[in-house]
KOLZA-153179 format. One record per residue (C-alpha): residue in three letters; chain; x, y, z negated. Coordinates in steps of 0.05 Angstrom, whole numbers. Layout:
residues N
{"ALA" "A" {X Y Z}} ...
end
This chain:
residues 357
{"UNK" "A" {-406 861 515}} {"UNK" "A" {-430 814 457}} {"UNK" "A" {-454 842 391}} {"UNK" "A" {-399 853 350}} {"UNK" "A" {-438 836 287}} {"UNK" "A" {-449 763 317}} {"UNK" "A" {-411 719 272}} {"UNK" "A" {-381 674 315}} {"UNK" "A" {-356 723 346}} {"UNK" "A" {-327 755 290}} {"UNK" "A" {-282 685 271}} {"UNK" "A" {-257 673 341}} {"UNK" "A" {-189 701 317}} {"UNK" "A" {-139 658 295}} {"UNK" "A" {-132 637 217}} {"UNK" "A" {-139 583 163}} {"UNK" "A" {-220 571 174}} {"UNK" "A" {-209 600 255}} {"UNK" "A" {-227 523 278}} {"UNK" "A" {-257 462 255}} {"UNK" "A" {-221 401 272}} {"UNK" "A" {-168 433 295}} {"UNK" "A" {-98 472 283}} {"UNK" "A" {-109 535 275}} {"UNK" "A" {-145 551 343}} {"UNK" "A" {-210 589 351}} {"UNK" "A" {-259 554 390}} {"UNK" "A" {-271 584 463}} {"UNK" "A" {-347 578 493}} {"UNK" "A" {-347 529 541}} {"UNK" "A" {-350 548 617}} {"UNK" "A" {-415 536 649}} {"UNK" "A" {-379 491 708}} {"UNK" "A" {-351 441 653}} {"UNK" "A" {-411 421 611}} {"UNK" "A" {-400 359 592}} {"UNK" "A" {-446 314 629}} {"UNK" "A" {-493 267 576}} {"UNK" "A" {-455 217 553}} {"UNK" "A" {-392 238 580}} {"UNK" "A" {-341 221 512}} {"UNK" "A" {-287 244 535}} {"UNK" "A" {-309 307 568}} {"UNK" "A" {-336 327 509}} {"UNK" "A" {-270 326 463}} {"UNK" "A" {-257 386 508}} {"UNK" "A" {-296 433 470}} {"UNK" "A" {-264 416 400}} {"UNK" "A" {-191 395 372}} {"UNK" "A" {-182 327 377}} {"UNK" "A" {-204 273 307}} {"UNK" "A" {-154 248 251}} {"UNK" "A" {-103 205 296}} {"UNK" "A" {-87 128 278}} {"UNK" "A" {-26 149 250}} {"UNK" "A" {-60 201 203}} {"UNK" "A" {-110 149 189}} {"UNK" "A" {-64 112 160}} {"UNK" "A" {0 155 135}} {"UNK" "A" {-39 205 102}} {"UNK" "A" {-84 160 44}} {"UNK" "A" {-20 121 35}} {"UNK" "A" {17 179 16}} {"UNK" "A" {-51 204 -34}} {"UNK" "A" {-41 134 -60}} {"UNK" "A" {30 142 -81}} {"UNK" "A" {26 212 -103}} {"UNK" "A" {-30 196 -141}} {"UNK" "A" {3 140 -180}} {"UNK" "A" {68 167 -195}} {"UNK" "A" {29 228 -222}} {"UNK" "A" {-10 197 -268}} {"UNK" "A" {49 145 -288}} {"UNK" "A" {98 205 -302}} {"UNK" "A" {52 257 -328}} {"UNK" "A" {-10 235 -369}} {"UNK" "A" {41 230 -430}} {"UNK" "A" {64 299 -423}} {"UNK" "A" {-6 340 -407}} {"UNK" "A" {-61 289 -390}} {"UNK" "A" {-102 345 -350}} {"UNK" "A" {-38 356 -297}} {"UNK" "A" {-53 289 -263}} {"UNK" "A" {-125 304 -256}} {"UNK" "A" {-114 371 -232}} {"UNK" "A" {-60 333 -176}} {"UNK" "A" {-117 276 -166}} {"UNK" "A" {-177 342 -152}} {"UNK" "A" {-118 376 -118}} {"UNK" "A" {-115 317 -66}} {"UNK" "A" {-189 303 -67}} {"UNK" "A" {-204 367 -38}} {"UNK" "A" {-150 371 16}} {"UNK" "A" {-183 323 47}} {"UNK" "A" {-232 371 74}} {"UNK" "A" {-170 400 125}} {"UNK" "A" {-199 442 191}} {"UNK" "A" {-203 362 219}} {"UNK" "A" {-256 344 171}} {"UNK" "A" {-299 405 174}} {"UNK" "A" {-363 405 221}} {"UNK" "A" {-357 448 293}} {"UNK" "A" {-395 512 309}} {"UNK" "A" {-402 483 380}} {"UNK" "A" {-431 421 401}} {"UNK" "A" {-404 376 457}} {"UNK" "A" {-428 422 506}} {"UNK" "A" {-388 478 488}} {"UNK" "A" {-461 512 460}} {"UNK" "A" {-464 547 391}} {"UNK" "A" {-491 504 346}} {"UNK" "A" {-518 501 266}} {"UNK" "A" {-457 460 246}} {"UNK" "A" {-458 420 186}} {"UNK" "A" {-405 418 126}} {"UNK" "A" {-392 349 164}} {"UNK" "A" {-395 326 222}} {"UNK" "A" {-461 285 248}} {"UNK" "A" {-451 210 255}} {"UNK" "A" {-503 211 315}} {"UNK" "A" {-504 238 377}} {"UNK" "A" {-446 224 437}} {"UNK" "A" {-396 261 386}} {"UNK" "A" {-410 206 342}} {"UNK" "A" {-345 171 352}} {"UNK" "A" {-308 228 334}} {"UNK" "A" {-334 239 271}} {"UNK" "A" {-333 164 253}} {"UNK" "A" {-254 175 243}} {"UNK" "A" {-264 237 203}} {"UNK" "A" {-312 202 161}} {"UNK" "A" {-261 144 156}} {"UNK" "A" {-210 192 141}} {"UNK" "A" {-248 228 83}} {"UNK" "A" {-268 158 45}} {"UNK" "A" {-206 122 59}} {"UNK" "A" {-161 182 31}} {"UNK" "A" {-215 183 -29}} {"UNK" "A" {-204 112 -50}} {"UNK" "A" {-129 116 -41}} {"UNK" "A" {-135 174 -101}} {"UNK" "A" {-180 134 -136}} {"UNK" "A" {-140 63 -134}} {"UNK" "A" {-81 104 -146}} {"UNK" "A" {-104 145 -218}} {"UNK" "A" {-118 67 -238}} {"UNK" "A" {-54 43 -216}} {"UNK" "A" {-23 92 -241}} {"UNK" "A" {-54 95 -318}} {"UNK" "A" {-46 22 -313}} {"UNK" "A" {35 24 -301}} {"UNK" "A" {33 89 -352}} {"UNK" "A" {2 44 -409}} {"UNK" "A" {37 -18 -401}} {"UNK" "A" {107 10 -383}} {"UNK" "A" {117 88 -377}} {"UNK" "A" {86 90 -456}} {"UNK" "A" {135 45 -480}} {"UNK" "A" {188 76 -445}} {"UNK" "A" {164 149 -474}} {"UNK" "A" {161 128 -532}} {"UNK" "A" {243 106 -536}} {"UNK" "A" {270 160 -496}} {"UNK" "A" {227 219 -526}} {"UNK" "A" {209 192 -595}} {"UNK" "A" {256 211 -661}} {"UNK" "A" {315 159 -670}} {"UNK" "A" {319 144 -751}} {"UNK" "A" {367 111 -787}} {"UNK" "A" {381 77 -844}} {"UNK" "A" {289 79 -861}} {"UNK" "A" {274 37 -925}} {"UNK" "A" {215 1 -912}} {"UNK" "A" {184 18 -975}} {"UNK" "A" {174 90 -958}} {"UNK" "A" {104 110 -922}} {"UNK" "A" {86 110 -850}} {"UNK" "A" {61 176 -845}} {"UNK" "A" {135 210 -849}} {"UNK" "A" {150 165 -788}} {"UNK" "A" {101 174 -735}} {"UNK" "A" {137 208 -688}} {"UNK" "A" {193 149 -682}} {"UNK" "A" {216 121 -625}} {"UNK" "A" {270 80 -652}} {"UNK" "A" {270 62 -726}} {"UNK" "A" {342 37 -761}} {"UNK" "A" {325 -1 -831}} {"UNK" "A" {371 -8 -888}} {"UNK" "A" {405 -65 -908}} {"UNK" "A" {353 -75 -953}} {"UNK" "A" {296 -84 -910}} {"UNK" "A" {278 -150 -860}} {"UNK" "A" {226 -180 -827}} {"UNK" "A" {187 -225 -875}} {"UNK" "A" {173 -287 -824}} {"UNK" "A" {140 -320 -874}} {"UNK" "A" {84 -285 -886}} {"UNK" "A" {72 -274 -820}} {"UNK" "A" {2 -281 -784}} {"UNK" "A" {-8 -303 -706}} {"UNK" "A" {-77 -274 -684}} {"UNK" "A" {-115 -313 -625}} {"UNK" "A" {-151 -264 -567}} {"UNK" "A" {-122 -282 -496}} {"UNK" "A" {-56 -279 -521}} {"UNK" "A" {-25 -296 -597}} {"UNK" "A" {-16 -226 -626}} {"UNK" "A" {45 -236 -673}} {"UNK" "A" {43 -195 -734}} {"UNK" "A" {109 -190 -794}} {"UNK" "A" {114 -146 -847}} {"UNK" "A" {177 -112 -856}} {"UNK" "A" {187 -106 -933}} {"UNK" "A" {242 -81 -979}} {"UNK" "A" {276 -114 -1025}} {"UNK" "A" {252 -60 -1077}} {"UNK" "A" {178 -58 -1044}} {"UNK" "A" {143 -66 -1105}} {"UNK" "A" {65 -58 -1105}} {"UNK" "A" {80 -11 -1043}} {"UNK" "A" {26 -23 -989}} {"UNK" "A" {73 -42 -923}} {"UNK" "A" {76 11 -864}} {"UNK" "A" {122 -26 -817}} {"UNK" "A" {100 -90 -783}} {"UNK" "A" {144 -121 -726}} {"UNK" "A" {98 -145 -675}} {"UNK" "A" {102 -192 -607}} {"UNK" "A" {73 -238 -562}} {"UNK" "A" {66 -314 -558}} {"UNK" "A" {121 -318 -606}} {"UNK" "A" {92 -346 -666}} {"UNK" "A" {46 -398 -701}} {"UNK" "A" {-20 -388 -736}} {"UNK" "A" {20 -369 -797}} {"UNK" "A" {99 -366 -802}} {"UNK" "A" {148 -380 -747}} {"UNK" "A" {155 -312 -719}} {"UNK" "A" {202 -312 -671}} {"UNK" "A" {185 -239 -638}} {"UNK" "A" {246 -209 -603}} {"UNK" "A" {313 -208 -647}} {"UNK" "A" {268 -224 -717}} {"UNK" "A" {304 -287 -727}} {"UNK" "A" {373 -247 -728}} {"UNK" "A" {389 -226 -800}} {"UNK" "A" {438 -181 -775}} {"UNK" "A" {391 -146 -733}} {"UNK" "A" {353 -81 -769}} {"UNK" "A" {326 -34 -716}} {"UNK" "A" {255 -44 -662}} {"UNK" "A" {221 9 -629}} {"UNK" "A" {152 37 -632}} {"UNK" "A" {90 1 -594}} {"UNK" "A" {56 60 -554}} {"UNK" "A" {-19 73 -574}} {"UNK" "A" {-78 40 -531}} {"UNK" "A" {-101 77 -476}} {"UNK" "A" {-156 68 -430}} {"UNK" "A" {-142 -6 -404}} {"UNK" "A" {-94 -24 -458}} {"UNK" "A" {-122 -43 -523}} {"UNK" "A" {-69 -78 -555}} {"UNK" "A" {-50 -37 -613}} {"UNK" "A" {-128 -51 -634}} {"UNK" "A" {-115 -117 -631}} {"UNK" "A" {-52 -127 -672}} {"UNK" "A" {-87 -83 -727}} {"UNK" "A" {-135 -133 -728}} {"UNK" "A" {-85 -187 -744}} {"UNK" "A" {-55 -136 -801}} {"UNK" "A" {-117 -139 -827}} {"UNK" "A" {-115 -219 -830}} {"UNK" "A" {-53 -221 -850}} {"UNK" "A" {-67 -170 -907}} {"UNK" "A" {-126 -220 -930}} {"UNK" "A" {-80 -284 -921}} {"UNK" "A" {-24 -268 -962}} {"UNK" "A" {-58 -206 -1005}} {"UNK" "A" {-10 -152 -968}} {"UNK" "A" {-29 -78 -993}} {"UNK" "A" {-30 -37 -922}} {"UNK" "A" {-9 33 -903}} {"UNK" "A" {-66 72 -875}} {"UNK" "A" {-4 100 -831}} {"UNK" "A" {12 36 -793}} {"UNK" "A" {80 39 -748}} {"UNK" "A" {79 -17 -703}} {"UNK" "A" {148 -35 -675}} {"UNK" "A" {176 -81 -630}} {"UNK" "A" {240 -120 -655}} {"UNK" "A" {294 -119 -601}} {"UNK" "A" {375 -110 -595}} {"UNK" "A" {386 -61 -543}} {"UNK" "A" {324 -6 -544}} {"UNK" "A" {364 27 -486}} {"UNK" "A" {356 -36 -445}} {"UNK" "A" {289 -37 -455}} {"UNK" "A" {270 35 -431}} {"UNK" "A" {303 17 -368}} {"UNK" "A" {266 -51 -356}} {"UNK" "A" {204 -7 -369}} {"UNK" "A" {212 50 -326}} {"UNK" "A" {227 -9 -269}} {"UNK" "A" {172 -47 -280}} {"UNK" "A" {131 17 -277}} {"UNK" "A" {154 30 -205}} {"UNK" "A" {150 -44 -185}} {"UNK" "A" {83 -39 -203}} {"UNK" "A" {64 25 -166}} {"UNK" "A" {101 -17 -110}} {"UNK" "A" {73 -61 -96}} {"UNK" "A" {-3 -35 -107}} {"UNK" "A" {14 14 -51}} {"UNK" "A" {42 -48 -10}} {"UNK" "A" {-37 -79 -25}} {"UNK" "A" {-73 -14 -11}} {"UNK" "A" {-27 -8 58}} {"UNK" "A" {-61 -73 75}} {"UNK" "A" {-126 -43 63}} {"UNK" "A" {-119 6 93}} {"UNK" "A" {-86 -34 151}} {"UNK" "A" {-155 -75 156}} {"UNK" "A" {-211 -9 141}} {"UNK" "A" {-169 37 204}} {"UNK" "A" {-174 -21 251}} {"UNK" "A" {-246 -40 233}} {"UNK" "A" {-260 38 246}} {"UNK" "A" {-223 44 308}} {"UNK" "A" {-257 -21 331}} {"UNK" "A" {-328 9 313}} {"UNK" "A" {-310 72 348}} {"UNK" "A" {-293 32 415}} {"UNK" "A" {-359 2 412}} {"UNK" "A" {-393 63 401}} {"UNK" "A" {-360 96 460}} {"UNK" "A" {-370 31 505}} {"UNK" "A" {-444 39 492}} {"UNK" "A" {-452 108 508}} {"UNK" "A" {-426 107 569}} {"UNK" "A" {-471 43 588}} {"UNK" "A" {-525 76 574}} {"UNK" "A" {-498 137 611}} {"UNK" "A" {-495 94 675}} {"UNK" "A" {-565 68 651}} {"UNK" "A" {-601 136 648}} {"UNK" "A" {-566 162 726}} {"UNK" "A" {-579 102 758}} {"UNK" "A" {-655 100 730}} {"UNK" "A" {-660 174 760}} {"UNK" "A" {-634 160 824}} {"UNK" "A" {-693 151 876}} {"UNK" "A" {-695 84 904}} {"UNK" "A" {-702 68 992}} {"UNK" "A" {-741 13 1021}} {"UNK" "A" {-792 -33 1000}} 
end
């Protein structure tokens, strides 16, 4: 009878951590008729649950990927550390009974198994796909959280910012930002327009087209509102941003703040501030940028498309990546195997004795 304080012996029953690269199995020591012979590949996958599969290889960081993205698309405006926690979340499971290293080598013998499994040796091709498992499914969460953040500040913001901001009606230009920084839709009275002619198109990349939206009864009052765009006006005057050209037209929604790729609300400050020395405009320290359009609605829906478009069709570019990193893999694995048993032939023939002269 073995010593029941032997630890291996004492996780041979059947749980979570019972087997490593496996499915729920304990790992039974090998008889002594079926060591695997040196060299012997396949022999040797006897003694441990098969690797990751092709289709695992492939399914499983696509589906990181997409997770990954939608998470940080939908919820880093709501709680910015619930993403992260998903992206750790999916890090870690990574690390599945398949990934860990075995207590048993290829021989069935107990062995000082690492965390991972070794790279060399004839189990090498086995834990090639676990290793190409664990970074592939890493970069998936990684290329995701940016695709994601990406379609979260250019889209999901804008479309936050209509659908969750404050809707307010009938705002006189004149009054300060500050009560109005939690709009999402801002109405103007018939009092207040877009002043095109003081308007100010800053050059970086793009023309950043800056207006002032002014009252009738402004006054010395420094300006708060600005309608802003893109590529719609001249180097001063001829703003033609959205529905700004429509006298009948009184209402834009709020720009979303930068974030970490987008920097355009730093940017269109800057061409504030221009336009402020051009024209001598007094400006709010509580700035409300707002885009000028006719059907805010509309526009959250175009935005929460063009969010998932974009997730789209990065997880249709990663597929091909991962497409071209799972057949390298498998290729390299092939090789690997080829070689061993080469050099297994190698090794019985050179011990076989030889007859003659």
């Amino acid at each position: 009878m073995g010593d029941v304080n032997d630890p291996f012996i004492s996780h041979t029953k059947a749980s979570t951590f019972a087997s490593n690269w496996g499915f729920g199995r304990a790992p039974q020591p090998a008889p002594p008729s079926k060591v695997a012979p040196p060299g012997d590949y396949k022999t040797s996958q006897k003694y441990r649950p098969p690797p990751p599969s092709t289709t695992k290889l492939f399914v499983f960081p696509l589906v990181y990927f997409v997770v990954t993205a939608l998470s940080f698309a939908f919820l880093w405006d709501f709680w910015k550390p619930l993403p992260v926690i998903i992206a750790g979340a999916m890090l870690c499971s990574v690390f599945d009974q398949s990934s860990l290293a075995t207590p048993r080598d290829s021989q069935g013998n107990l062995s000082n198994g690492m965390f991972l499994p070794s790279l060399s040796g004839r189990d090498g091709p086995a834990a090639m796909r676990v290793w190409l498992h664990i970074v592939v499914a890493w970069l998936a969460v990684f290329l995701g959280g940016i695709t994601g953040i990406n379609a979260e500040e250019n889209y999901m913001g804008q479309f936050f910012a209509i659908t969750m901001g404050v809707e307010y009606s009938n705002v006189l230009a004149s009054t300060s930002g500050a009560a109005y920084k939690d709009a999402g839709k801002v109405w103007f009275a018939g009092s207040s327009q877009v002043d095109t002619t003081r308007s100010v198109g800053f050059q970086e990349y793009h023309t950043y087209c800056v207006a002032p939206i002014i009252d009738e009864n402004q006054g010395r009052n420094s300006v708060s509102f600005w309608a802003i765009g893109f590529d719609c006006c001249s180097a001063r005057g001829e703003f033609e941003c959205g529905a700004a050209g429509e006298a009948s037209h009184r209402g834009g929604v709020r720009a979303p703040p930068d974030g970490i790729f987008a920097k355009d609300r730093a940017v269109f400050l800057k061409a504030i501030k221009q336009a402020s020395a051009v024209h001598s405009i007094d400006v709010d320290e509580d700035v409300i940028l707002l885009r000028w359009v006719q059907n805010p609605d509309a526009v959250a829906v175009r935005k929460l498309f063009s969010a998932l478009g974009s997730i789209g069709i990065g997880a249709a570019l990663f597929s091909l990546l991962v497409l071209l990193l799972t057949f390298g893999g498998i290729a390299a694995e092939e090789h690997v195997v080829h070689q061993q048993a080469l050099q297994a032939k190698q090794e019985q023939g050179g011990g076989m004795p030889r007859f003659g002269g």
